[in-house]
C-alpha beads as a LAMMPS data file, in Angstrom:
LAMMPS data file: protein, C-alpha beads

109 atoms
108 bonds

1 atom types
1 bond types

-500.0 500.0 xlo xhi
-500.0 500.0 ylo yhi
-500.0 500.0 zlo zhi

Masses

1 110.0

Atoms # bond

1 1 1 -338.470 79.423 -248.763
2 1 1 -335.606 81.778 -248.736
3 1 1 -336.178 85.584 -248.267
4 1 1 -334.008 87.669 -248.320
5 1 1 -333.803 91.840 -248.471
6 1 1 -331.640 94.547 -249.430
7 1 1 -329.892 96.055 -246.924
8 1 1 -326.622 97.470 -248.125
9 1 1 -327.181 100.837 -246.218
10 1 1 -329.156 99.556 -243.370
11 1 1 -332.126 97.925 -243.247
12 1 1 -333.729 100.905 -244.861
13 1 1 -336.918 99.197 -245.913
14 1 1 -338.128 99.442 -242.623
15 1 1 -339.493 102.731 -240.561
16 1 1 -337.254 103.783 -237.867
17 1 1 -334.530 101.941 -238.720
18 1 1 -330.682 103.216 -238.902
19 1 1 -330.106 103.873 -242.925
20 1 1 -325.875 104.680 -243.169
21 1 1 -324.225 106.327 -246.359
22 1 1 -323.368 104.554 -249.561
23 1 1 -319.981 102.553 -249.565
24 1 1 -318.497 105.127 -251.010
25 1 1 -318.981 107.289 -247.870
26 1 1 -317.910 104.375 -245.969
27 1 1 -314.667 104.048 -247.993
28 1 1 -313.264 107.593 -247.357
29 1 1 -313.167 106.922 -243.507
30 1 1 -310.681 104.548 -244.235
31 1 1 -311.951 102.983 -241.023
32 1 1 -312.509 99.073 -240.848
33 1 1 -314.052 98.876 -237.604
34 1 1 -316.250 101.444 -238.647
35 1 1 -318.048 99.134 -241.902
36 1 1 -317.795 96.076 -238.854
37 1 1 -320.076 97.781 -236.562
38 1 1 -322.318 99.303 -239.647
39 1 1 -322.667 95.569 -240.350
40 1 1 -323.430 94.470 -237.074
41 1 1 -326.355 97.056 -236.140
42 1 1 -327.391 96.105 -239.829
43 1 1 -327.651 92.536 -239.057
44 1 1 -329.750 93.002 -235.616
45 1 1 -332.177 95.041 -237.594
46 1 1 -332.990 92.758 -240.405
47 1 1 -332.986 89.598 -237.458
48 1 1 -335.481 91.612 -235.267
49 1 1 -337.794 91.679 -238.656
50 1 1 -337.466 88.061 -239.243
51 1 1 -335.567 88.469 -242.257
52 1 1 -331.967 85.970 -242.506
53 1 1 -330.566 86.616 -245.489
54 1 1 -329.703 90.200 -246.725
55 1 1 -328.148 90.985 -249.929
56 1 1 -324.983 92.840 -248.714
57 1 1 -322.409 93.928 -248.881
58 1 1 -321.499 95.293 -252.464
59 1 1 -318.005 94.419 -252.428
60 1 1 -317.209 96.222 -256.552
61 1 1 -314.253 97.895 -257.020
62 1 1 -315.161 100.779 -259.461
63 1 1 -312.646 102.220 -261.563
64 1 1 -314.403 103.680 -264.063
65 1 1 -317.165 105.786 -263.189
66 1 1 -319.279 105.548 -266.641
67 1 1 -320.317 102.359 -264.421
68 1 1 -323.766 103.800 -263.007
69 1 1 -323.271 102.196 -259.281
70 1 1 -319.823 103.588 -258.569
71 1 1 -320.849 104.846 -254.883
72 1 1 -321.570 100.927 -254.191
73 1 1 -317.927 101.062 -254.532
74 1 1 -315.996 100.943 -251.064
75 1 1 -312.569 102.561 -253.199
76 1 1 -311.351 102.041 -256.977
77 1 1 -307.863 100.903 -254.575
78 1 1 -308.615 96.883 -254.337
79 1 1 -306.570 97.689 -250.810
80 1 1 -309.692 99.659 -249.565
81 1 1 -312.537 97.645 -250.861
82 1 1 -309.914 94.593 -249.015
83 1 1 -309.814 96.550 -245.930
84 1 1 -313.510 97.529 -245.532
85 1 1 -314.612 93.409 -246.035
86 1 1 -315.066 93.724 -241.914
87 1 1 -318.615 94.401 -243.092
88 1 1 -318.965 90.820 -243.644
89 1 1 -317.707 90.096 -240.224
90 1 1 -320.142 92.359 -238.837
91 1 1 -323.370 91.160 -240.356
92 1 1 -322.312 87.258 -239.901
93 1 1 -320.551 87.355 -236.570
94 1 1 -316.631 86.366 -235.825
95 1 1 -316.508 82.736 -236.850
96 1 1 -315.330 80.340 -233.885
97 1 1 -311.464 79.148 -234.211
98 1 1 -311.943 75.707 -235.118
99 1 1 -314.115 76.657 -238.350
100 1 1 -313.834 75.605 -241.150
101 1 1 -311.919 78.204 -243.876
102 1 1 -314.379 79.836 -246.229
103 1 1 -317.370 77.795 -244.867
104 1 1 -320.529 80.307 -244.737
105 1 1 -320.725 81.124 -241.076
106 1 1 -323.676 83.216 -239.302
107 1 1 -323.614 83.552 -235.661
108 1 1 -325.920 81.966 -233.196
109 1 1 -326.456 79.323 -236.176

Bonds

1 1 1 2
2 1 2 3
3 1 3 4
4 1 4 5
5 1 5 6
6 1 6 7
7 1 7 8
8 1 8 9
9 1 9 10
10 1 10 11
11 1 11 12
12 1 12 13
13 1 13 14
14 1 14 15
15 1 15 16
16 1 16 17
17 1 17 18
18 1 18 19
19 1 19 20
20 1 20 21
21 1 21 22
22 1 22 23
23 1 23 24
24 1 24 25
25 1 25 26
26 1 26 27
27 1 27 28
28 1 28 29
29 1 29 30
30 1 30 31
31 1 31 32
32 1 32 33
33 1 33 34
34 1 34 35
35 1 35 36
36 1 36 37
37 1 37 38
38 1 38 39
39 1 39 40
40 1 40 41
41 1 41 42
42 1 42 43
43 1 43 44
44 1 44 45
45 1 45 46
46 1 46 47
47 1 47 48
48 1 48 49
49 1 49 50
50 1 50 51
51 1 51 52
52 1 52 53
53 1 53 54
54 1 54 55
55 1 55 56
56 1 56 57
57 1 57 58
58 1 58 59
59 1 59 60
60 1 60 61
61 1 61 62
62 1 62 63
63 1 63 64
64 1 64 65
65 1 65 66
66 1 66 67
67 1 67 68
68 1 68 69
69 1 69 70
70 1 70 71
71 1 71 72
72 1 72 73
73 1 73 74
74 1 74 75
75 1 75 76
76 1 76 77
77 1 77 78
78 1 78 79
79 1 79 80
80 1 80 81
81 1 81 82
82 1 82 83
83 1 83 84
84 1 84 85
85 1 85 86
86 1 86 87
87 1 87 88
88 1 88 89
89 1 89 90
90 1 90 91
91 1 91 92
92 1 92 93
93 1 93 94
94 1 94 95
95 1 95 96
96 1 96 97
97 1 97 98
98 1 98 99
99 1 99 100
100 1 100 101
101 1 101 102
102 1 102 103
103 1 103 104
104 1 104 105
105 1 105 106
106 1 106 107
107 1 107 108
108 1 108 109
């Protein structure tokens, strides 16, 4: 069976855990390493409950804002929403050198 939970902010489902703003909160820092470490303390938190699989990150590039889920939105500047992808890095781990390209990678596994 495959389980899975929402985490985009956090793993926010669960009491005491770290909930961080909406992407587009994220996006105005302009700061990479900042969404990488969001993802990492993300990932620990959903492991420690058992859970493997969590539906993040929201990777949308809004640009027009009649679309109801704009602050899932990193930026409406592709460049941004390119820029703050360290997420993934962060909740998967730094895949090893001798990977394969754009084979799904989670650390430890």
């Amino acid at each position: 069976m495959i389980y899975g939970i929402d985490a985009v902010h956090g793993h926010n489902n669960v009491y005491g855990a770290t909930i961080f703003p909406h992407n587009v909160g994220l996006g105005a820092t302009r700061d990479p390493d900042l969404a990488r470490r969001i993802g990492a303390a993300t990932a620990l938190e959903v492991r420690a409950t058992g859970i493997q699989y969590a539906f993040a990150p929201c990777i949308a590039v809004c640009r027009d804002p009649r679309w109801g889920r704009c602050y899932e939105s990193y930026s409406e500047d592709p460049k941004i929403v390119k820029a703050m992808t360290e997420i993934i890095f962060g909740l998967q781990g730094q895949p090893p050198a001798n990977s394969t390209k754009g084979a799904p990678f989670l650390a430890g596994q």
